[in-house]
Kinemage of the C-alpha trace (Angstrom):
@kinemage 1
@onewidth
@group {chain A} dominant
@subgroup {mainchain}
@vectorlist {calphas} color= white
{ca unk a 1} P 119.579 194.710 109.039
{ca unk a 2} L 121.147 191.732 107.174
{ca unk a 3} L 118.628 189.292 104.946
{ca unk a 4} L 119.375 185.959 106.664
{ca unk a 5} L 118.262 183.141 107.486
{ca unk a 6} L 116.680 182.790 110.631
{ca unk a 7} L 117.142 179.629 111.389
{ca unk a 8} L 120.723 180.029 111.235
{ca unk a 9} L 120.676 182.132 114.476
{ca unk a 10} L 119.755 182.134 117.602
{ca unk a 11} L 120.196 184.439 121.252
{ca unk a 12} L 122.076 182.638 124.276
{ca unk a 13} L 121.431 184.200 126.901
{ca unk a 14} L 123.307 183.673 130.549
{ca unk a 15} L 120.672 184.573 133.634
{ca unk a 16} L 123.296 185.702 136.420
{ca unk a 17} L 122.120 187.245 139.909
{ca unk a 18} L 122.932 190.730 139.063
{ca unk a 19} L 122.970 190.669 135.306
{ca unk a 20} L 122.033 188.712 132.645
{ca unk a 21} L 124.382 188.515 129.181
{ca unk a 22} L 122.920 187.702 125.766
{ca unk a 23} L 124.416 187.167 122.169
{ca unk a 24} L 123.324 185.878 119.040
{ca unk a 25} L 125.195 182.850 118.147
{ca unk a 26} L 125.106 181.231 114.602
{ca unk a 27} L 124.223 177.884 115.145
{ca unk a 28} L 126.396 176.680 112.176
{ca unk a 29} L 130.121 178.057 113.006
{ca unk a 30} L 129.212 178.635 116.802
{ca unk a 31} L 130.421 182.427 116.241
{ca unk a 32} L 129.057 185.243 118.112
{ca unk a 33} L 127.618 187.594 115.925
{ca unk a 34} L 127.880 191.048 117.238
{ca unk a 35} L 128.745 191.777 120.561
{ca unk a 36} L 127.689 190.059 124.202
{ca unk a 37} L 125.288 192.739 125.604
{ca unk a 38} L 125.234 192.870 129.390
{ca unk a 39} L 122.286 194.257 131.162
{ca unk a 40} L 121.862 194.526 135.012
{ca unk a 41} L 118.974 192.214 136.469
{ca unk a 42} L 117.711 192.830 139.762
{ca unk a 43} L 117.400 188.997 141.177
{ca unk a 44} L 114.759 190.597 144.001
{ca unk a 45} L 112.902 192.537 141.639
{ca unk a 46} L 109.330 191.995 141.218
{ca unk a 47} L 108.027 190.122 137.820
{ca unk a 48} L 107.429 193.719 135.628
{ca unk a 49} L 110.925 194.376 136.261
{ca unk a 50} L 112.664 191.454 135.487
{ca unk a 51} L 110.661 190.430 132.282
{ca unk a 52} L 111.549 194.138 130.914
{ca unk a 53} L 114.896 193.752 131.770
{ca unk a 54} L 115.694 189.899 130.369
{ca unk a 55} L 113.152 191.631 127.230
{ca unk a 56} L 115.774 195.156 126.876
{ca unk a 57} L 118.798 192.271 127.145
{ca unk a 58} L 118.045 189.992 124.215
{ca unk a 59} L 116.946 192.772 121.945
{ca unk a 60} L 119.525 194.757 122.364
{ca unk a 61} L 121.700 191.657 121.245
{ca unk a 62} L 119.733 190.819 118.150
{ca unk a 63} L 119.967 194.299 117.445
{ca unk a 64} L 123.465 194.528 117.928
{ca unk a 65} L 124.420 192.046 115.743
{ca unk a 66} L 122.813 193.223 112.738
{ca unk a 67} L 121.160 189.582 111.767
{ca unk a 68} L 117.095 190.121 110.620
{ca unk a 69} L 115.869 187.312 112.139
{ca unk a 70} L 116.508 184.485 114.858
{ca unk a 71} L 115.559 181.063 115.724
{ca unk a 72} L 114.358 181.854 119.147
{ca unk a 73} L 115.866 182.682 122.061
{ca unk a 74} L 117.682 180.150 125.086
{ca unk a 75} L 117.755 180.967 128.598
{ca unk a 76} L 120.330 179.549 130.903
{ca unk a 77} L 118.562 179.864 134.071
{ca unk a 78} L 119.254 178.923 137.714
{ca unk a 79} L 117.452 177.063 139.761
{ca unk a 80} L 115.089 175.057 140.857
{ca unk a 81} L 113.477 175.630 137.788
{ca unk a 82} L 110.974 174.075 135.257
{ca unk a 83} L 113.139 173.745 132.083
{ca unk a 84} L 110.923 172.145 129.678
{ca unk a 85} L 107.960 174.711 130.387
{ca unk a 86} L 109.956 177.975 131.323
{ca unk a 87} L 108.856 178.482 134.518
{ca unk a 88} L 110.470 179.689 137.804
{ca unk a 89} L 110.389 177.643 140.795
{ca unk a 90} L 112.886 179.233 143.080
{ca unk a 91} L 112.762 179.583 146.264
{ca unk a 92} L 114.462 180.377 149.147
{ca unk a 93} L 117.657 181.270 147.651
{ca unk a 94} L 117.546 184.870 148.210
{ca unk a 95} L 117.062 185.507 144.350
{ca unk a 96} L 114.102 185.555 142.285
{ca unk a 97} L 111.516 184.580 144.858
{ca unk a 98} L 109.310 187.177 143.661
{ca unk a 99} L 109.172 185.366 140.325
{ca unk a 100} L 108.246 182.280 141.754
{ca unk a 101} L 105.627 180.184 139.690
{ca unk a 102} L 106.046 182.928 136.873
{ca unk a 103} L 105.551 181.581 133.405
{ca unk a 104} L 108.993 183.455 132.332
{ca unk a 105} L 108.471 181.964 128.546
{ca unk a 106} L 105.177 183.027 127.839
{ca unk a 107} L 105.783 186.535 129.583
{ca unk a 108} L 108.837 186.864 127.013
{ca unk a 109} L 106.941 185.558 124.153
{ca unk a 110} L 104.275 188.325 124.318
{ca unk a 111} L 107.501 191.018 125.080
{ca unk a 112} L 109.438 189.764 122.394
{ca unk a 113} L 106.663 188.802 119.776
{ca unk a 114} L 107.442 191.997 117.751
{ca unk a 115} L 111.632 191.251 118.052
{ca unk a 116} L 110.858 188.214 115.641
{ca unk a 117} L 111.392 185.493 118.822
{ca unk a 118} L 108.733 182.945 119.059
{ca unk a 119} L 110.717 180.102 120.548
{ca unk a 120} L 112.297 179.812 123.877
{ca unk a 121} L 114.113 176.827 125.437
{ca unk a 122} L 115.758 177.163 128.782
{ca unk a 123} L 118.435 174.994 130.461
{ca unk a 124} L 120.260 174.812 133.553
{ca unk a 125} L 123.125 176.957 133.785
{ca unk a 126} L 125.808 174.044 134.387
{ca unk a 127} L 124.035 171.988 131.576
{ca unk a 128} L 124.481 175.312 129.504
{ca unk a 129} L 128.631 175.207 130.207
{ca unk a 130} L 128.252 171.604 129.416
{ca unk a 131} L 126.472 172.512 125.750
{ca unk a 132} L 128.565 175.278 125.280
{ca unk a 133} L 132.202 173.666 125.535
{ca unk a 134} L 130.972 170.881 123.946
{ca unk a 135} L 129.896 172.343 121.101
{ca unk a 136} L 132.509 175.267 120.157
{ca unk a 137} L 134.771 174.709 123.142
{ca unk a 138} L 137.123 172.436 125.479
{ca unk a 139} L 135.217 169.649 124.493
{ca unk a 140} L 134.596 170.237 120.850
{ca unk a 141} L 135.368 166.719 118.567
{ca unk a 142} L 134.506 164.419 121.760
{ca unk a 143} L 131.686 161.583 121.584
{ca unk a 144} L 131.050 161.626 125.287
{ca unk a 145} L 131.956 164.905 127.798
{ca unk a 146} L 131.587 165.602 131.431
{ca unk a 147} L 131.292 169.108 132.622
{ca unk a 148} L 131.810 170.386 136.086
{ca unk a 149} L 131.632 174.303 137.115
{ca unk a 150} L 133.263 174.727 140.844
{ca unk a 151} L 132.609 177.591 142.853
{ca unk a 152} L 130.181 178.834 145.484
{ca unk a 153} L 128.561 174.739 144.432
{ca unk a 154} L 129.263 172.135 142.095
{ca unk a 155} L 127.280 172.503 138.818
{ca unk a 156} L 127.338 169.532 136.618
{ca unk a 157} L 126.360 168.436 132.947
{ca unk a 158} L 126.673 165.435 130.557
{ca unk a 159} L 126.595 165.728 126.863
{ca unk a 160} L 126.674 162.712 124.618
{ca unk a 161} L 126.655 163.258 120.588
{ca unk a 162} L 125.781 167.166 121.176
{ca unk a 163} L 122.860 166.295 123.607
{ca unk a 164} L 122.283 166.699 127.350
{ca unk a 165} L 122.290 163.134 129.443
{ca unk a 166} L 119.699 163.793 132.166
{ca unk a 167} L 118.259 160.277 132.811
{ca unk a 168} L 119.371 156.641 132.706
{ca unk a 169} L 121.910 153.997 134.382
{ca unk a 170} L 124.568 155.885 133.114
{ca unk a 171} L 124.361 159.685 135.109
{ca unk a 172} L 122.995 160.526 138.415
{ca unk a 173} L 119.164 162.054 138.133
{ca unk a 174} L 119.101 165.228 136.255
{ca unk a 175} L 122.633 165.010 135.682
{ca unk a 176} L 123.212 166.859 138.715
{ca unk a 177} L 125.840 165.709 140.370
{ca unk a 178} L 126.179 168.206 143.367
{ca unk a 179} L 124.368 166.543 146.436
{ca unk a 180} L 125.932 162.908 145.803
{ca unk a 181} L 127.628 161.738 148.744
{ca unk a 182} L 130.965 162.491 149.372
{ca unk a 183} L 133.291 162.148 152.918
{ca unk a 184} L 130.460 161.701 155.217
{ca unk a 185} L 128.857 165.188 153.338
{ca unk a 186} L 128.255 166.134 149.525
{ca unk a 187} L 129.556 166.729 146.507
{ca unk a 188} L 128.472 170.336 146.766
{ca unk a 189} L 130.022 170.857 149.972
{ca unk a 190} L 133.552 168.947 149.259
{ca unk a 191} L 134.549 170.686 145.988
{ca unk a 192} L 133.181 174.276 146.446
{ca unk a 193} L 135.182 177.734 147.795
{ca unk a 194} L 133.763 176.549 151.165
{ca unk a 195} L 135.750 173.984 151.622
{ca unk a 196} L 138.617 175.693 150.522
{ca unk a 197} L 138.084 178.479 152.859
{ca unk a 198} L 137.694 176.458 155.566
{ca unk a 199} L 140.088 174.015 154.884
{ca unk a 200} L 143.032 176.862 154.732
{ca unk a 201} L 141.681 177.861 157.665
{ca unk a 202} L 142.051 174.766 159.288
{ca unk a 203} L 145.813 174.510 158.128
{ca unk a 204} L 146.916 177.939 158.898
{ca unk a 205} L 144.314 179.528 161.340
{ca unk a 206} L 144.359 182.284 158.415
{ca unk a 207} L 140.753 183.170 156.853
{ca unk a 208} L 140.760 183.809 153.037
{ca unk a 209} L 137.945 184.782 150.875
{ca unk a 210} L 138.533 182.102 147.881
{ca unk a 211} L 139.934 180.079 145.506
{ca unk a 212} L 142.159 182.886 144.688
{ca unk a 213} L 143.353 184.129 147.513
{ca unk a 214} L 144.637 180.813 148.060
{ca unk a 215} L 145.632 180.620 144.865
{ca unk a 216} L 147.710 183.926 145.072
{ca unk a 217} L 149.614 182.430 147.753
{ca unk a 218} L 150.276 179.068 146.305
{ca unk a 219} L 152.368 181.402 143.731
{ca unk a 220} L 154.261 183.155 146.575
{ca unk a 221} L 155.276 179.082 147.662
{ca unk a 222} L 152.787 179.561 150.521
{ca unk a 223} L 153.540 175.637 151.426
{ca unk a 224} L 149.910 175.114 152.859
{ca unk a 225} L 148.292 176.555 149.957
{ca unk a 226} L 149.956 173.812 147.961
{ca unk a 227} L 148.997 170.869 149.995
{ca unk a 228} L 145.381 172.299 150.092
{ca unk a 229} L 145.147 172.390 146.412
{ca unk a 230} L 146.968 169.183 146.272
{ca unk a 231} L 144.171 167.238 148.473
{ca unk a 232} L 141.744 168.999 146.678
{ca unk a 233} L 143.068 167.674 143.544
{ca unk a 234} L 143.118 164.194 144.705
{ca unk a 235} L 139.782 164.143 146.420
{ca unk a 236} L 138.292 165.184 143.417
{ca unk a 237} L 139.968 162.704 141.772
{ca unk a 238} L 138.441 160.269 144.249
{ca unk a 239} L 135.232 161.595 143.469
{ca unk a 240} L 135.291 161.933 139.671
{ca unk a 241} L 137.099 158.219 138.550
{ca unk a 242} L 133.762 156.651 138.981
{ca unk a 243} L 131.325 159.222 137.852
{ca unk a 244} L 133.276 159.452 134.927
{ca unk a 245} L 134.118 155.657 134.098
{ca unk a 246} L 130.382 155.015 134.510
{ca unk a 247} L 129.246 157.263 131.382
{ca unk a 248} L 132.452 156.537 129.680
{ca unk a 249} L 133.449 160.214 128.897
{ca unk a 250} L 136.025 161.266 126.615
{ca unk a 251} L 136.517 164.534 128.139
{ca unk a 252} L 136.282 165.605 131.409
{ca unk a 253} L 135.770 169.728 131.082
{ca unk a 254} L 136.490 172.375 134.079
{ca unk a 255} L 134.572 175.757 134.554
{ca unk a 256} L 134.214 178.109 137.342
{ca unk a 257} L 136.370 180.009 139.312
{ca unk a 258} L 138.218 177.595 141.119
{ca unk a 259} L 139.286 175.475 137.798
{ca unk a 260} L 141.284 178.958 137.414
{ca unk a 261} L 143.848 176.978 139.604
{ca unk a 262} L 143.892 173.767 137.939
{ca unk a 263} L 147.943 174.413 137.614
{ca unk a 264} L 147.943 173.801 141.588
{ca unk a 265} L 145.168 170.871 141.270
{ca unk a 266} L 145.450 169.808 137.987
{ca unk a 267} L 148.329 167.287 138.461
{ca unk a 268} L 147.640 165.409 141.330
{ca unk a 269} L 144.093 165.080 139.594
{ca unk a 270} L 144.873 163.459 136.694
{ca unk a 271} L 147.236 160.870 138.611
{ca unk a 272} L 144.540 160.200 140.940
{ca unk a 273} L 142.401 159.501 137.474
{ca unk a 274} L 145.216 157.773 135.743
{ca unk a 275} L 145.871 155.588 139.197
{ca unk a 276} L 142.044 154.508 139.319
{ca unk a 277} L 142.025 153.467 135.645
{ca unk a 278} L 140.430 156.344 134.082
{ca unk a 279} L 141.385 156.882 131.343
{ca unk a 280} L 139.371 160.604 130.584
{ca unk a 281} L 141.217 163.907 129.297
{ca unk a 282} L 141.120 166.814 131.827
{ca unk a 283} L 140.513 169.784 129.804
{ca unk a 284} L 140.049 173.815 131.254
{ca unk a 285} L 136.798 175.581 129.896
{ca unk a 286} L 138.217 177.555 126.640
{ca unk a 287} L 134.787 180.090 126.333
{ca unk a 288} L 135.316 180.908 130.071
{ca unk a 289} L 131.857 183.248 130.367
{ca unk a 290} L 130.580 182.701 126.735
{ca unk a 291} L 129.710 178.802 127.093
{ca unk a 292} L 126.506 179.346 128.533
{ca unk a 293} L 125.663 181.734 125.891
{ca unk a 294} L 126.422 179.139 123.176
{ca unk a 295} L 125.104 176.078 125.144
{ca unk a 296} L 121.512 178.206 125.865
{ca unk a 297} L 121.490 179.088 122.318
{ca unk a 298} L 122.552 175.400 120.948
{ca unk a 299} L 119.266 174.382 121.879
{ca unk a 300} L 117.460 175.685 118.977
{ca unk a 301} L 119.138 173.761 116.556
């Protein structure tokens, strides 16, 4: 392996359902250095099993990129979750119960000891996107950036100066974003492929299985497609202006597989911005997959 300097360097790693990804990123050009290794990660897998398989992940990265040494090693986990001590508190989600109450850092630490890691951070994975584009991505150059991920939920994440906002007057608690009320419902409810399921369904009596089914047909001129993404652009609209005015972001940053239609959305939700008085740039993510794995890993610096 390369000499180097191991505080140059550090493993992201993204914690999915089925797999988990992990790189080395150096934490001066926000590179990857090697390639992303993808492992497959058993979510209802007892402890043993899913220790040795984050353990296999994030060597096989360090390995693969040739650097001697890292920092440590961050985790963009899902949760519930205990991010400042690295341990699992989910629940009920169908997905890691069996890990539930582990101490996931320490149970690393002693896998890992003889890798060269020592230091693990872990993060949300929305507040990982949020890191990640703000730091080599969409968002890279602002003073202030918003981050929302839409899918099966609404993630959410607020950097200021290359740090998360979790606390304070200016962002809801824990920067989460996704059970704030929202047309007699939430946030997490009103933005996610639920509602856009159901809502085509509504219109046409037709049932779709996402944002790009819908999407698909928006590009045949499927006319109800378009209004649907056209509400959906101004009700997020609705939604954002405030959130956004409030902690006076500079960029507002889209991930997830719905912002893959922003070109249906997109305009009618920067006119709803524009109309409220916000003034905030609508970006697209730009690292797609890899922010996590550069916001996880941003934590070491």
């Amino acid at each position: 392996m390369m000499e180097q300097n191991r505080a140059r360097y550090a493993v992201g790693v993204d914690v999915g359902g089925s797999h988990s990804c992990a790189a080395v990123i150096d934490l001066l050009s926000g590179n990857t250095v090697g390639s992303p290794c993808i492992s497959p990660l058993d979510s209802k897998a007892g402890a043993g099993e899913i220790v040795s398989s984050l353990t296999g992940n994030i060597a096989a990265a360090i390995e693969s990129s040739g650097v001697d040494s890292v920092e440590g090693a961050g985790l963009a986990f899902p949760g519930p979750f205990d991010y400042v001590h690295g341990i699992s508190t989910v629940q009920g989600v169908g997905k890691y119960d069996r890990i539930y109450g582990l101490d996931v850092a320490s149970c690393l630490f002693s896998t890992l000891y003889d890798h060269g890691v020592r230091d693990f951070r872990f993060v949300n994975d929305a507040s990982a996107f949020a890191l990640g584009e703000f730091a080599a991505g969409a968002a890279k150059g602002a003073g202030r950036a918003v981050a929302l991920t839409l899918g099966t939920g609404v993630g959410s994440g607020f950097v200021a100066e290359g740090k998360l906002v979790e606390g304070g007057d200016e962002v809801p608690a824990y920067g989460w974003v996704y059970h704030l009320p929202f047309e007699g419902g939430i946030v997490d409810e009103a933005f996610s492929t639920r509602w856009i399921c159901g809502r085509y369904a509504e219109l046409t009596g037709t049932e779709v299985s996402g944002a790009k089914d819908v999407a698909d047909r928006c590009a045949c001129g499927d006319d109800k497609a378009l209004t649907l993404f056209r509400e959906y652009g101004e009700r997020l609209a609705s939604f954002a202006a405030p959130v956004l005015m409030r902690f006076k972001a500079d960029v507002l940053v889209l991930g997830g597989n719905i912002s893959r239609a922003y070109g249906y959305f997109g305009p009618e939700l920067e006119k709803g911005l524009s109309e409220s008085g916000c003034s905030t740039d609508v970006r697209t993510s730009v690292l797609l997959d890899k922010a996590a794995l550069y916001g996880a890993a941003s934590l070491l610096v």
